[in-house]
C-alpha positions as CSV (number, residue, x, y, z in Angstrom):
1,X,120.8,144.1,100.4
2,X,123.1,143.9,97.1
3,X,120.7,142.7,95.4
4,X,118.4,144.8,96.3
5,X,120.1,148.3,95.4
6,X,121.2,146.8,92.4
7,X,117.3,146.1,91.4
8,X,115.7,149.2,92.6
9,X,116.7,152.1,90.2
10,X,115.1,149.7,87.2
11,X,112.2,148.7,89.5
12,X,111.9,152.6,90.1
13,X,112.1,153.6,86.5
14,X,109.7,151.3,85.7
15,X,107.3,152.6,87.3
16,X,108.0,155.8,86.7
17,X,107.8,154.9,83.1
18,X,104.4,153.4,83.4
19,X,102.6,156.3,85.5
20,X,104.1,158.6,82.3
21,X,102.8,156.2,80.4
22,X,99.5,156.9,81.4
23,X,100.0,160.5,81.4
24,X,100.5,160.7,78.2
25,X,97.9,158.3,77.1
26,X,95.5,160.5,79.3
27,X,97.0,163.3,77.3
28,X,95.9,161.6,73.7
29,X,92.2,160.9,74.8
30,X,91.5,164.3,75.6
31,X,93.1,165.5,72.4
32,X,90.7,162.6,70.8
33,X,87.8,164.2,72.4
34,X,88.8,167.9,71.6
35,X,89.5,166.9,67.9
36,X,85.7,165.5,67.3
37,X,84.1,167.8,69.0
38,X,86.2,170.7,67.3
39,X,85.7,169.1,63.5
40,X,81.6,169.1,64.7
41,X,81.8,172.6,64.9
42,X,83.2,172.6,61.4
43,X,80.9,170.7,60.1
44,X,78.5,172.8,61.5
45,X,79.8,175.8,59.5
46,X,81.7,177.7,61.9
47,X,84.7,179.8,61.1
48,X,88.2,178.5,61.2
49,X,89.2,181.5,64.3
50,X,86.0,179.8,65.9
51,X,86.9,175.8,65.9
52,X,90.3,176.9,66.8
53,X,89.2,178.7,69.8
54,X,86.8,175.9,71.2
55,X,90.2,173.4,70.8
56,X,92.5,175.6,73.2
57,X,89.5,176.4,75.4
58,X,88.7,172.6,75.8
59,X,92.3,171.2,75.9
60,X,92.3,170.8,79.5
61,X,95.7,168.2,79.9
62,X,98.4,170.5,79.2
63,X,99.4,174.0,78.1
64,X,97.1,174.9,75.5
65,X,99.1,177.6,74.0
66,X,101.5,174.6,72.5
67,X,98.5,173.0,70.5
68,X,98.4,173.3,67.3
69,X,95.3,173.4,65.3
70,X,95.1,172.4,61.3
71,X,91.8,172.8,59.4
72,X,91.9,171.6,56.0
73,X,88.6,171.6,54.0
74,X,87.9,168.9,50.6
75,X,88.7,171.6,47.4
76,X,90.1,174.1,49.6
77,X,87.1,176.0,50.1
78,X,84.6,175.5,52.8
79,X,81.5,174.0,50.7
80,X,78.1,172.2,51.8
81,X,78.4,168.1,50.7
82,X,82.5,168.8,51.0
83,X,85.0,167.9,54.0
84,X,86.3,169.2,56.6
85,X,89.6,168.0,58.5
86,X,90.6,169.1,62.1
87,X,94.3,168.1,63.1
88,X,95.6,168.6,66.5
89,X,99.4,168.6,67.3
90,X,100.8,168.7,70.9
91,X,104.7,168.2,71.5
92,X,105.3,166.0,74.9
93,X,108.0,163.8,75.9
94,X,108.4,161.0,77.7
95,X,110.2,160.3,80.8
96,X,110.3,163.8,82.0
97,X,112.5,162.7,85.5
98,X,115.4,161.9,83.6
99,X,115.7,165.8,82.0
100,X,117.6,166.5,79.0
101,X,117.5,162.3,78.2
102,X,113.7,162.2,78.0
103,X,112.1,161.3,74.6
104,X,110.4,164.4,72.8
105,X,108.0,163.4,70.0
106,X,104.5,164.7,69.3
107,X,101.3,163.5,69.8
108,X,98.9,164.2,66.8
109,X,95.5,163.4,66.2
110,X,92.4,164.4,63.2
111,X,89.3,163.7,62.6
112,X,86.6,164.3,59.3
113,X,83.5,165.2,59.1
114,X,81.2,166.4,56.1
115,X,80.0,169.6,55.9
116,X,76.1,170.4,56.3
């Protein structure tokens, strides 16, 4: 029984730590998916207001009013034949039960994609 209490705060934050984990890796795909499909739209030609509203419309696992959208184009202009960049940032942290002692850091991802 010793043992036993003595074990299960580390078994418990161990799993804890894997189901956040997941959350946050959950968390990352969908800000994959959002950032290709919001750098498409760029590509595509639309406005900077208009890839920036499809991102916080289709960033579905957390508060979209925290993501922050970056569009860079190739020359600084928005040219046929150029690039276009689309970085999303989203601050998280992990272990969220433990409060004030969880870990912030922030997840980022981009993608490029030439312009037609």
């Amino acid at each position: 029984m010793v043992e036993f209490a003595l074990v299960l705060p580390i078994l418990l934050l161990l799993l804890v730590g894997i189901f956040d984990f997941g959350r946050i890796y959950f968390t990352y795909l969908e800000m994959e998916m959002v950032t290709q499909e919001s750098v498409r739209k760029g590509g595509l030609g639309e406005s900077d207001e208009e890839i920036r509203a499809y991102a916080q419309e289709h960033f579905n696992a957390g508060e979209a009013s925290q993501l922050e959208v970056s569009i860079r184009y190739e020359g600084g202009t928005p040219m046929p034949g150029k690039k276009v960049t689309v970085t999303l940032e989203y601050p998280e942290s992990f272990m969220n039960v433990l409060g004030n002692a969880s870990i912030p850091f922030t997840l980022s991802t981009d993608s490029t994609i030439r312009i037609e």
